[in-house]
N, C-alpha and C positions, 0 to 999 in steps of 0.2 A: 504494500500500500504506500501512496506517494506523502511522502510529509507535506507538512504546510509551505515551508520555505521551496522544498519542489513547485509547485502549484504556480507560486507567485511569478516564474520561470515559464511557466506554459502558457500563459495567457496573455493579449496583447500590451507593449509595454506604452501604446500609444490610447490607450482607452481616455484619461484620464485629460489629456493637453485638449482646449480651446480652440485651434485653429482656427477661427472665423472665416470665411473666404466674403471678398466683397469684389463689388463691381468697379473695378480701377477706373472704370470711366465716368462716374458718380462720383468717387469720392476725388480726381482730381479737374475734373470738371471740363474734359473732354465731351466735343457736340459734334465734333465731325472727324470721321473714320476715313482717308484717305486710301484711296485703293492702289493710289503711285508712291509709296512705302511699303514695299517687299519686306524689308527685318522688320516693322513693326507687326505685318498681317502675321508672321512666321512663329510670331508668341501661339498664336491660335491655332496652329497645325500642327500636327503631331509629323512621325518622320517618314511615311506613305503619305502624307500629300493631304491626309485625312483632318475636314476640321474638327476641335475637340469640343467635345459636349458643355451645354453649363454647368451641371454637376462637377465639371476638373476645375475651369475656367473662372467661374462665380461671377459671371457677366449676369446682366438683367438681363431678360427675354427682347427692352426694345434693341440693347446695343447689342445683343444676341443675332438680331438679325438682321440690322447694320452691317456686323463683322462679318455673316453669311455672305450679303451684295456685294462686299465688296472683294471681298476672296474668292469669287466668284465672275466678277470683272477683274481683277489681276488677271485671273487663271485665260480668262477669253483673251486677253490682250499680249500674253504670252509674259507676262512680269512673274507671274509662278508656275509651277508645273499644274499639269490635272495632278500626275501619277510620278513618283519620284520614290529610288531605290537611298533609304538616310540621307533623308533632303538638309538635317539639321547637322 
């Protein structure tokens, strides 16, 4: 049978921490998402090309799909990939 002090070892050590996630664009007062800034759209894609959910992100749903348009005109205008092999 597992002792107490084992236990404490098994379970996640991250339960406990805050981490808030917030909308970077709320809190420094960002109103326009520019789609001719490739390293800023780049926060927002994971490393297939793939944009990342809000759940990872903590964007609000309106700048949610903001960051969508315009990653999405990058990509049409050839400033980002569709599909990229460790784009980051």
């Amino acid at each position: 049978m597992a002792t107490r002090d084992e236990i404490k070892f098994l379970s996640n050590p991250n339960i406990g921490s805050d981490n808030k996630k917030y909308c970077r664009f709320k809190k420094f007062g960002i109103k326009h998402i520019d789609y001719r800034d490739p390293d800023f759209l780049l926060q927002f894609i994971n490393e297939q090309g793939k944009l990342l959910p809000r759940r990872i992100t903590g964007n609000s749903l309106k700048y949610q799909k903001k960051v969508a348009v315009a990653v999405k005109r990058a990509r049409h205008l050839a400033i980002l990939p569709y599909v990229a092999d460790l784009l980051k």
